[in-house]
C-alpha positions as a printed Julia matrix, in Angstrom:
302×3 Matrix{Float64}:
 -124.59   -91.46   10.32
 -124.22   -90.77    6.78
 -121.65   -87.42    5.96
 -123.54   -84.69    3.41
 -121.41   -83.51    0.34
 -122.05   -81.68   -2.85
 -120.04   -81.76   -6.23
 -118.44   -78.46   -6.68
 -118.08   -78.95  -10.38
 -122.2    -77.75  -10.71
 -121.31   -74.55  -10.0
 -118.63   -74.36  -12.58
 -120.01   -76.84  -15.62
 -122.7    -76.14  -18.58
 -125.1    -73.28  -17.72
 -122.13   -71.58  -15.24
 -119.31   -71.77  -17.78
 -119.14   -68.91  -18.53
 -119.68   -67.21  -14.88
 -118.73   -70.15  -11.98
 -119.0    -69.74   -8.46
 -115.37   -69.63   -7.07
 -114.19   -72.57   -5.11
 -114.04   -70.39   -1.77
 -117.31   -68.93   -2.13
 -118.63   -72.52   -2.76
 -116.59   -73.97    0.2
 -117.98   -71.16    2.78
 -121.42   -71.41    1.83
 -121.69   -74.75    2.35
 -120.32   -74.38    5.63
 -122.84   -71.98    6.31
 -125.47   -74.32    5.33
 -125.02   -76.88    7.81
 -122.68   -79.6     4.45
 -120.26   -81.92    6.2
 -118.22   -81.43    3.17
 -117.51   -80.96   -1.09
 -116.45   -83.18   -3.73
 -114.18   -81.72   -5.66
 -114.26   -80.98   -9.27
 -110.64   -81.19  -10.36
 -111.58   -79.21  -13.57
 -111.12   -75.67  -14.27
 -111.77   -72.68  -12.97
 -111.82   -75.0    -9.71
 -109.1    -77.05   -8.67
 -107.27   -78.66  -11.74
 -103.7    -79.93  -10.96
 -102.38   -77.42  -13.66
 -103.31   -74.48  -11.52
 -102.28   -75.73   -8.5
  -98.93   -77.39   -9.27
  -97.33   -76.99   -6.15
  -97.68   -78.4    -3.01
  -97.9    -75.0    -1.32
 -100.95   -74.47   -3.53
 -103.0    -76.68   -2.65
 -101.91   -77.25    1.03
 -103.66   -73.49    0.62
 -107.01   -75.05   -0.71
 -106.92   -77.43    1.91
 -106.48   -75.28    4.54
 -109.34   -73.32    3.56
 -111.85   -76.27    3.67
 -110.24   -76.91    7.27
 -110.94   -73.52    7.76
 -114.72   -73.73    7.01
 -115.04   -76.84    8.73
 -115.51   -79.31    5.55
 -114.32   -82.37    4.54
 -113.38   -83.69    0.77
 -115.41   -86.79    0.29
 -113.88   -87.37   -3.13
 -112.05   -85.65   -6.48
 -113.72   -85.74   -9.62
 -110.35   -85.87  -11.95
 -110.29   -84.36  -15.47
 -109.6    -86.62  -17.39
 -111.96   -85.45  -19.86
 -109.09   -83.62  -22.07
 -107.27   -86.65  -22.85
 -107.63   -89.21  -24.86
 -110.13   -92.09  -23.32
 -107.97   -95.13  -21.47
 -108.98   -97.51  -24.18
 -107.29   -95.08  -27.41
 -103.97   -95.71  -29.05
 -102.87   -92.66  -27.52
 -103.54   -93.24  -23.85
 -101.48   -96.31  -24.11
  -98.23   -94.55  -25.74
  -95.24   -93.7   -23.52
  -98.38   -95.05  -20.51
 -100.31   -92.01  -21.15
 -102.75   -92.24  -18.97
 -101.51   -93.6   -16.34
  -99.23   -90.81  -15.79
 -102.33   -88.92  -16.13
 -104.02   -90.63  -13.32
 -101.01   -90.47  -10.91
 -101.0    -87.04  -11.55
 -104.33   -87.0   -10.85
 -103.63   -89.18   -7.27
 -101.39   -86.85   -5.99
 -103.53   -84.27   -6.05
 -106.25   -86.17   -4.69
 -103.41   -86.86   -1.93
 -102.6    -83.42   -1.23
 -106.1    -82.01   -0.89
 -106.97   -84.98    1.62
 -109.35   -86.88   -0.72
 -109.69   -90.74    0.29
 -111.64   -91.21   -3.24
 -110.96   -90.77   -6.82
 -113.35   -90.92   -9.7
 -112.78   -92.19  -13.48
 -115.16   -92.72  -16.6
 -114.5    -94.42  -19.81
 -114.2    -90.32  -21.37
 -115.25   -92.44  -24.9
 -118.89   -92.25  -26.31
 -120.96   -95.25  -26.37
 -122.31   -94.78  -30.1
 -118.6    -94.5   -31.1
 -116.28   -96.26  -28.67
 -112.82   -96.31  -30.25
 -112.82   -95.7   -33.9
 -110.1    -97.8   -35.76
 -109.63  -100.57  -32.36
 -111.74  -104.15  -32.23
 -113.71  -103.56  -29.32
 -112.41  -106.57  -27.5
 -109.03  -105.15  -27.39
 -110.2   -101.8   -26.03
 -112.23  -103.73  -23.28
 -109.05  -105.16  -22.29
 -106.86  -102.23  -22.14
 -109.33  -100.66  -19.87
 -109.61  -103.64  -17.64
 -105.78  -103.61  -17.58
 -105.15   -99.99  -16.77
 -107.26   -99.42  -14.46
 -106.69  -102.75  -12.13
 -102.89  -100.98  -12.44
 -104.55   -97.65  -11.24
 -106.62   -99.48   -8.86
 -103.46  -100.95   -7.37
 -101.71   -97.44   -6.84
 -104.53   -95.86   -5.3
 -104.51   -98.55   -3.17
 -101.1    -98.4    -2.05
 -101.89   -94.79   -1.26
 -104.7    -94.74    0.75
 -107.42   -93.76   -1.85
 -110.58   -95.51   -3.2
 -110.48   -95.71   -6.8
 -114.67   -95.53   -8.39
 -115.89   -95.96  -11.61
 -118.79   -93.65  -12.63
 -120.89   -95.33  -15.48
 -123.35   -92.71  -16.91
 -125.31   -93.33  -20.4
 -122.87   -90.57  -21.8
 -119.74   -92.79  -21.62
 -118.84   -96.17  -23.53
 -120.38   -99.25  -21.2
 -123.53   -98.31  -20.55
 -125.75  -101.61  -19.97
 -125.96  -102.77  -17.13
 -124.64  -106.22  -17.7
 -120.89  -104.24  -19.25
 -120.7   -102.44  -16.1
 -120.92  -105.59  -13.58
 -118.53  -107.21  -15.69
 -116.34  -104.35  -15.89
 -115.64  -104.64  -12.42
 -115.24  -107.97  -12.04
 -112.41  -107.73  -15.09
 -110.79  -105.26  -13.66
 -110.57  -107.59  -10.59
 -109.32  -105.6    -8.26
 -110.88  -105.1    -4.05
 -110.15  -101.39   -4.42
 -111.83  -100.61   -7.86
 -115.72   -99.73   -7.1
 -118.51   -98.37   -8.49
 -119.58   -95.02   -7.99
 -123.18   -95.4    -8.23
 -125.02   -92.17   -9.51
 -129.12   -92.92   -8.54
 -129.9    -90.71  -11.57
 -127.17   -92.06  -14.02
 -128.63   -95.81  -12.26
 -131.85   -94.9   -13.74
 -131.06   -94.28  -17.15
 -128.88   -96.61  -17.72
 -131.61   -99.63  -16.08
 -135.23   -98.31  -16.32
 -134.65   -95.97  -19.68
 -131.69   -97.33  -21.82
 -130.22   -94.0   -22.57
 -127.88   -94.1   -25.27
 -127.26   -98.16  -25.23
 -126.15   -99.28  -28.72
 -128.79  -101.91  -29.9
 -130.1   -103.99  -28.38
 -130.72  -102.14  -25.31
 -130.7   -104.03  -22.2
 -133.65  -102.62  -19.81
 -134.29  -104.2   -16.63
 -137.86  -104.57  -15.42
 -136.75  -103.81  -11.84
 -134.63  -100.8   -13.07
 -132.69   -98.59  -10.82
 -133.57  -101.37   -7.47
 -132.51  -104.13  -10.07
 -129.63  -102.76  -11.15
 -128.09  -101.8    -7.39
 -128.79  -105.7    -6.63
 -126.58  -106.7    -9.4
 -123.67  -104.49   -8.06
 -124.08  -106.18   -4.53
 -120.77  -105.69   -3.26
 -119.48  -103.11   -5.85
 -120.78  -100.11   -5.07
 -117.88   -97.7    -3.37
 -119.95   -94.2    -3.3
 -122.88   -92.96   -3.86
 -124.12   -90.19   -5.24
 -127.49   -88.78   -5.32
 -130.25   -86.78   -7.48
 -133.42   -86.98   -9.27
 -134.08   -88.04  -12.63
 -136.9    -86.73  -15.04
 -135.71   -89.13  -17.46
 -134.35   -86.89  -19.9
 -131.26   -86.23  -21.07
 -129.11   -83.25  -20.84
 -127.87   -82.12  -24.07
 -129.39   -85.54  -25.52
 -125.64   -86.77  -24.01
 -126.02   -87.67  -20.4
 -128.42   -87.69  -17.9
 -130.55   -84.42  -16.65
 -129.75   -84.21  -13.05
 -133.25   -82.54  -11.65
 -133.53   -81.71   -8.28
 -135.16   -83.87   -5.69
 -139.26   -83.93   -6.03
 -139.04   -82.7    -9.97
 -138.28   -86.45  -11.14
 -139.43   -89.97  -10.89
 -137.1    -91.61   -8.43
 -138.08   -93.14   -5.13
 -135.65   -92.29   -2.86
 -137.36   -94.93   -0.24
 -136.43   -97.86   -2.49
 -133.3    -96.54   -3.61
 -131.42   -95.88   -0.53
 -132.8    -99.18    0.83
 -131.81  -101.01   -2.24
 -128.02   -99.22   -2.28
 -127.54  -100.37    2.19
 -128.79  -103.78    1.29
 -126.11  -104.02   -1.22
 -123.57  -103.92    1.33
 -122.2   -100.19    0.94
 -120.63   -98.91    4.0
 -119.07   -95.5     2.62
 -118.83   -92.66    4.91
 -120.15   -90.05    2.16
 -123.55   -89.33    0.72
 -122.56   -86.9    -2.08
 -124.99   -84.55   -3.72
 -124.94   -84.06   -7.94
 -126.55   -81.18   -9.43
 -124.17   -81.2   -12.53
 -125.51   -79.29  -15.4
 -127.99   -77.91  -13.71
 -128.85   -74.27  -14.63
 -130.5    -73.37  -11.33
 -127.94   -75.4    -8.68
 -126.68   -72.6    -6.68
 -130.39   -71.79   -5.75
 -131.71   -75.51   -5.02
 -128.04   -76.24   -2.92
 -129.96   -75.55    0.48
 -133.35   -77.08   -0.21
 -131.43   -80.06   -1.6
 -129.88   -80.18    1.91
 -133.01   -80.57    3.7
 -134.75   -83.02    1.4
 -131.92   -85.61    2.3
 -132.32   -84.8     5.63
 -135.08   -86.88    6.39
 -133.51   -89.64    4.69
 -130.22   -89.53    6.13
 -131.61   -90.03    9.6
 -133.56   -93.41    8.21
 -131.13   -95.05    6.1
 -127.5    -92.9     6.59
């Protein structure tokens, strides 16, 4: 049976910026609610490796999601502040790799088998100044280096494609994988982000690659690929006109019958169903009803 999660990092992104739920009070009420666990937003005010430098520290936030009887099914790293792994400057003095074994050992110490990465460039941009071809590889290269680390640790490494971030067809992101060539370097597949990117074409430079099977389509392709999941409507807009709106479930268009059968026919076997309200102004108040609309689904397909 399928384990229930929840990003932490929509309680502390966009419309709560500037007022975020604390981590503990997010941890306990999801206890309350019946959650198996939280993903972790490694971003501040939650739990960013900056403010929790020691091991002490976080062996504290850990044993407060013991305490509550959670689990971490995965860290969202910030890697957001940093210069994207395909820049000049993420490949100077190995940048960003350092930044991503930073990242891994606080995955590590706060129990998380799961880390999550994103191509932090735009897709109407890319890399100003660098031949495309070269950036492709660079990314490729680092992160089948990352891949390897994580693996020698324990942890999953995913890659979450969203029309937001540079490789946004669906075609880039199957081959993505299959460059970086690496058995512990998966997708994490988003069913709202899914949608965009294969039914809509959000933000794809020209020409835009639209499947006529969409979302279903789209988790065939990554047969094999996909190492979480996470889950939420889509109303087919976009937030900010940058990434995807993640509605709550019964405000969008997504059929969560064909989804979830198209995602276990694709072979994934993860542990974790993880909920993703980012950027959501009313998530705190949809958190338990969001619960009990998976519910039903869990028991079919989890």
């Amino acid at each position: 049976m399928a384990k229930l999660s929840i990003g932490s990092w929509a309680y502390a992104f966009g419309p709560y910026e500037d007022n975020p739920v604390p981590f503990d009070v997010v941890v306990k009420t999801l206890s309350e609610l019946g959650y198996d666990g939280v993903e972790i937003g490694g971003f501040k005010p939650h739990i960013h490796p900056d403010d929790y430098p020691m091991k002490k520290d976080r062996d504290a936030v850990r044993g407060l999601i013991d305490y509550y009887g959670l689990g971490v099914s995965g860290l969202a790293a910030d890697f957001w502040g940093d210069p994207g792994p395909g820049t000049d400057e993420a490949q100077e003095d190995d940048a960003y790799f350092k930044l991503f074994k930073k990242n891994l050992q606080l995955c590590l110490d706060l129990g998380s088998k799961m880390i999550r990465v994103d191509t932090v460039s735009p897709p109407d941009e890319g890399v100003p100044g660098v031949d495309p071809d070269v950036v492709w590889n660079r990314i490729a290269s680092l992160w089948h280096r990352c891949a390897e680390l994580a693996q020698e640790n324990g942890v999953l490494m995913t890659w979450e494609f969203e029309p937001g971030f540079m490789y946004n067809k669906p075609s880039e992101i199957v081959k993505m994988v299959e460059d970086v060539n690496h058995p512990n370097f998966k997708i994490m597949l988003d069913s709202c982000h899914a949608h965009m990117v294969a039914a809509v074409g959000a933000r794809q430079p020209e020409p835009k690659e639209i499947l006529k099977g969409g979302a279903v389509e789209f988790i065939e392709m990554l047969k094999g690929k996909i190492g979480h999941v996470h889950l939420i409507d889509s109303d087919e807009t976009l937030h900010g006109d940058e990434t995807s709106t993640h509605c709550p479930f019964g405000e969008g268009v997504l059929d969560f019958d064909e989804i979830l059968t198209a995602i276990k026919e694709s072979g994934f076997d993860g542990e974790w169903w993880t909920i993703d309200l980012c950027f959501w102004p009313e998530a705190w108040d949809v958190t338990e009803d969001a619960k009990k609309f998976l519910e039903p689904y869990i028991e079919k397909y989890g």
